[in-house]
N, C-alpha and C positions, 0 to 999 in steps of 0.2 A: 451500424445502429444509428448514428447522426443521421445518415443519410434517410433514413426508414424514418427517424422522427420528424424529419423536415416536409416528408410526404405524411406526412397524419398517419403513419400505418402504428407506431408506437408514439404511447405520450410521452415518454422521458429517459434522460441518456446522461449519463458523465463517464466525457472519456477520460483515459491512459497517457493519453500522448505527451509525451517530456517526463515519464514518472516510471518508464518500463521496469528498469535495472532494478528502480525499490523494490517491487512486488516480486519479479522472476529471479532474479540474484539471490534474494532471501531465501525463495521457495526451495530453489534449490540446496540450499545450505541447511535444509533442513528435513525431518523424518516425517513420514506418514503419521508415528502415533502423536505427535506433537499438535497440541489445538491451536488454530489461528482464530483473533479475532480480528478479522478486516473491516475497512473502511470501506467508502464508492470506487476507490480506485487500484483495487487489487485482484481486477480481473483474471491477470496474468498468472498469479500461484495457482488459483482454482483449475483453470487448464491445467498448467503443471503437476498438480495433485490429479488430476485427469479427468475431470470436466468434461465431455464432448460438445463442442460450437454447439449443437445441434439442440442438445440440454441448456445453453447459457441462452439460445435463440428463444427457446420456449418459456424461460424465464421474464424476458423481456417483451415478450407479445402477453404475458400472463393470462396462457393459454390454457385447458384443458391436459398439456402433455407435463406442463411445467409440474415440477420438482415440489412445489407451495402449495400447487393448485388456485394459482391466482391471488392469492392472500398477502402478498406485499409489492408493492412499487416494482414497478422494472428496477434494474440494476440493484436490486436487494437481494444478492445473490450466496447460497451457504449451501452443506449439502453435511448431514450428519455421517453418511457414510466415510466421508472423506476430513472427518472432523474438523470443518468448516463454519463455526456460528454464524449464523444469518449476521448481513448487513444489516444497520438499525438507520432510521434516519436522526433520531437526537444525534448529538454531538458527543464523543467523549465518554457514552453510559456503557460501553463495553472496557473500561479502562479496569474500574473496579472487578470486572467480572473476571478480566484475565490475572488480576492479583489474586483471586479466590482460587481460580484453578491452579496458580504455578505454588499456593500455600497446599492447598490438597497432595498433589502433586509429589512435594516434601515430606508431609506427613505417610504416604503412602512409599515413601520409596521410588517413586515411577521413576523412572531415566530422560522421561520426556522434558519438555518445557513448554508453557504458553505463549503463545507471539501476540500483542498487540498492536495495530497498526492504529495511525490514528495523524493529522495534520496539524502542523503549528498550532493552527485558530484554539485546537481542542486546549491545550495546555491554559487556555483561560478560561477553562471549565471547572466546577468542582470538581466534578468525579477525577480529574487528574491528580489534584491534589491530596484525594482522601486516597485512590487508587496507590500513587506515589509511596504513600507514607505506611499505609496499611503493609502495605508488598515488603518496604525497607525494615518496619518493625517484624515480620514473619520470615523475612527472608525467604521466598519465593521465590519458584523455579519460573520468572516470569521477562519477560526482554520486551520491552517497551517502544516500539519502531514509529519514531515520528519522522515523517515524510514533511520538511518545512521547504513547500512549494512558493515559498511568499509570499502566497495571499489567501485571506481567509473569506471567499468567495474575492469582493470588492476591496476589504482592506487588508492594508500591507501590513508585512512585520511590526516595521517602527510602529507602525501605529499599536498595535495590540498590546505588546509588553515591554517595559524599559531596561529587561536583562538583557544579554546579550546572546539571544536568542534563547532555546530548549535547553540546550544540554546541561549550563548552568544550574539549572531547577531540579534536575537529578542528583550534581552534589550537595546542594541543598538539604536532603532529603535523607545525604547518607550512604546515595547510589550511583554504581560507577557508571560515567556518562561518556558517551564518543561520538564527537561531531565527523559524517563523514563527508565523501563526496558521492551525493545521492545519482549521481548521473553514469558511474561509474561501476560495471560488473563487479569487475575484482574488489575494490572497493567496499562494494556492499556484501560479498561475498564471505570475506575473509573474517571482519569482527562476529557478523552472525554464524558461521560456523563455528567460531570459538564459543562463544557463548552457549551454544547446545551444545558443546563436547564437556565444555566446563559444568554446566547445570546451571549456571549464575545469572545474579540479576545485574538488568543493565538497561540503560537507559540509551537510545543509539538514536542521533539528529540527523539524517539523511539529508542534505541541502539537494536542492533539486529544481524545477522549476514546471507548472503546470503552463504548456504550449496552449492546450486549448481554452475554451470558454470553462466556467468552473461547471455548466451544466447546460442543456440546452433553454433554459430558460433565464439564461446567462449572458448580457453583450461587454464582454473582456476591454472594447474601444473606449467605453466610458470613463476606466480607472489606468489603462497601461498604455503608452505608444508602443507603436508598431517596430521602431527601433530595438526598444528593450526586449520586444519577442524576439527578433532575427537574430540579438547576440547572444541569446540563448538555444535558439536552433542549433548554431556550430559546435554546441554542450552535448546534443540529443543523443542520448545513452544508447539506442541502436543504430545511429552510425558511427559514435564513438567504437561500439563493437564489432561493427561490421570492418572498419579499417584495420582494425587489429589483427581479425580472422584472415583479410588480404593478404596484411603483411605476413600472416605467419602461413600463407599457402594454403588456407585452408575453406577461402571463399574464393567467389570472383562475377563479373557480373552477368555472366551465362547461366550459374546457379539463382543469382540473385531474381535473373527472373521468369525463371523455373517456377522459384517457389510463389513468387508471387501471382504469377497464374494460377497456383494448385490452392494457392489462400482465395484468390476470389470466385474460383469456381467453385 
């Protein structure tokens, strides 16, 4: 899709790349009846919930076949069958919404939970803080997934807020919070499947790190050296996995580019 933007064939793009684990690790850790509300960068559950390229392609040309029928931005991607809320582009306004649902939710009995996804920057939003507190005062079947990449486009952490990062601001609030290692499967895997087995609210800091630009209308050189990407690359959550899957017999590099053949055909 960069690539396609970079030729004029689509206007806009933010990728995945350095953020995999967040979005697939959770997805996996999770049920179909369960609602997500995703951010730009959670490509990867949508496939998971089962997506076809083919359908996220057509979203992104905001074509005739697309899912919207052309009615929001490329990568503004959701699909109701697969209880998926549309991407919004404000900042942080689906925060509230997923406290509404995981309050319904409770009320109802349902088994399910809301997932919201959402980045550092967001938490110095309102809707975080009203979302937060509304969800803690109702007790809400609601798990709060911030993905703190470092940067909120251009600026950094430090810069944004003087706690000591996210998770803080959910005991704050009243709610249990876990800093994890966002780069990491298992990692992300394990506290989010607890929390839908338990039903509970939770607030979870994914550290992580956004490799690419934050959009294609993004030049990442302005604000970070090249240094700082490369010690982050030896973090990148699928080769982190992929050496695992090595060592435990389970990959190798005859499959590895197998598949990558079968991904770019």
């Amino acid at each position: 899709m960069v690539t396609l933007q970079r030729q004029g064939t689509i206007t806009f793009e933010m990728s995945s790349t350095g953020e995999e684990a967040c979005s697939v690790a959770s997805a996996a850790a999770l049920e179909w009846g369960d609602w997500l509300y995703p951010q730009y960068r959670e490509v990867g559950f949508i496939f998971w919930r089962g997506m076809s390229i083919q359908d996220f392609v057509h979203q992104m040309f905001c074509d005739q076949c697309d899912l919207k029928q052309g009615r929001q931005m490329p990568n503004h991607f959701g699909s109701r069958v697969l209880n998926v809320v549309t991407v919004s582009s404000p900042i942080g306004t689906k925060i509230p919404h997923a406290a509404g649902c995981g309050y319904a939710m409770r009320l109802e009995k349902d088994p399910h939970i809301a997932v919201c996804y959402f980045g550092e920057g967001a938490s110095s939003e309102g809707d975080f803080h009203v979302g937060l507190n509304f969800a803690a005062v109702r007790s809400s079947q609601t798990l709060f997934f911030c993905r703190n990449n470092g940067y909120a486009i251009s600026t950094p952490a430090w810069r944004q807020f003087a706690s000591d990062g996210v998770a803080p601001k959910g005991s704050a609030y009243g709610i249990e919070a876990q800093r994890i290692d966002g780069n990491d499967f298992f990692a992300v895997y394990g506290p989010v499947h607890e929390a839908k087995r338990k039903r509970k609210l939770i607030l979870i800091e994914a550290m992580t790190y956004r490799l690419g630009a934050h959009s294609t209308a993004d030049d990442p050189s302005l604000y970070r050296g090249e240094e700082e990407v490369q010690r982050w690359r030896e973090k990148d959550p699928i080769l982190r996995l992929r050496r695992y899957l090595e060592k435990q017999g389970l990959w190798n590099d005859l499959e590895e580019q197998k598949w990558k053949q079968t991904v770019q055909q």
